[in-house]
N, C-alpha and C positions, 0 to 999 in steps of 0.2 A: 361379625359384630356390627351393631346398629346401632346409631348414637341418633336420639332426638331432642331436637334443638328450637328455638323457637328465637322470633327474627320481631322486629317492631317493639312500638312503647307500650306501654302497660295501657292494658283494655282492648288492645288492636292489635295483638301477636299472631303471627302465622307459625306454625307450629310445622317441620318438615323432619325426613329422615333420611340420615348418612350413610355409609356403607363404609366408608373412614373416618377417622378424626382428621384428616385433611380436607375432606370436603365442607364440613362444618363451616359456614362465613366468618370471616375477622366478624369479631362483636356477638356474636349468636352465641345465644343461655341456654348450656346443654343440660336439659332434666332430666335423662336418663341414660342408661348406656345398658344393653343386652346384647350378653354374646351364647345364650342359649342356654344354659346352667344355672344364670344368675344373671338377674337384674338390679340394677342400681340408681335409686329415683333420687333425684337434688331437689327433693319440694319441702322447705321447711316451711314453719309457718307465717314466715313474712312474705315467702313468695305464695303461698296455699290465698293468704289476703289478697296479695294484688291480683291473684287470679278471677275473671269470671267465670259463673258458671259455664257457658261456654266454651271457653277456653279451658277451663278444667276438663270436661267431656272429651275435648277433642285432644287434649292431651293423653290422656286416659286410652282413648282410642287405640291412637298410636304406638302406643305401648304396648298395649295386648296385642296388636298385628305384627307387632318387632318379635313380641316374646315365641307368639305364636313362627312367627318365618321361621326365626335361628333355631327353634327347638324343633322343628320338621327337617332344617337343612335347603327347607325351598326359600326362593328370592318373593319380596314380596310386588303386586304388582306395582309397578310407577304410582308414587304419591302424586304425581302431577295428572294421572287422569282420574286421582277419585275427587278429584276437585267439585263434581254434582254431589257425589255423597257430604262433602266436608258441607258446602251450601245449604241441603236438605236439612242438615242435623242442625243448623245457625239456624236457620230458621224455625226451624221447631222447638229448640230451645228461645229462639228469641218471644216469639208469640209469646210461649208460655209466662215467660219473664214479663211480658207485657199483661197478660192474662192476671197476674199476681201484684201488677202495683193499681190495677185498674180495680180487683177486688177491695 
């Protein structure tokens, strides 16, 4: 079971994943919980608002690589070294974001 959770204030959340619900930090807002059968997302629409897009994506991410792990059976690699990938995709979304208030 995989529980992803996300750490920080609104606009600046890190968004990580558990392997128990005891790993989870005191205070972390768990938006989903996949144990391979079924997933279960906490995104209603006052958290959907204070998300960015960003932040959404990368949420999004994490969930498909949770659903994906438990429904294979394999572990998935350390969240902590796709830490280039999470970077790449902030960026890319952030440009764009900037691309669109400059239009």
């Amino acid at each position: 079971m995989r529980f992803i959770y996300g750490m920080g204030s609104a606009r600046e959340r890190e968004f990580e994943v558990a392997l128990r619900r005891e790993s989870v930090p005191e205070g972390a807002e768990v938006y989903a919980v996949c144990d391979g059968a079924l997933t279960i997302h906490r995104l209603d629409e006052q958290t959907f608002v204070q998300l960015t897009d960003q932040e959404y994506f990368m949420l999004q991410e994490l969930i498909t690589e949770s659903e994906r792990a438990e429904s294979s059976g394999h572990s998935i690699v350390s969240f902590g070294d796709s830490g280039l990938l999470r970077r790449l995709v902030r960026r890319v979304l952030g440009a764009l974001n900037a691309g669109r208030k400059n239009a």
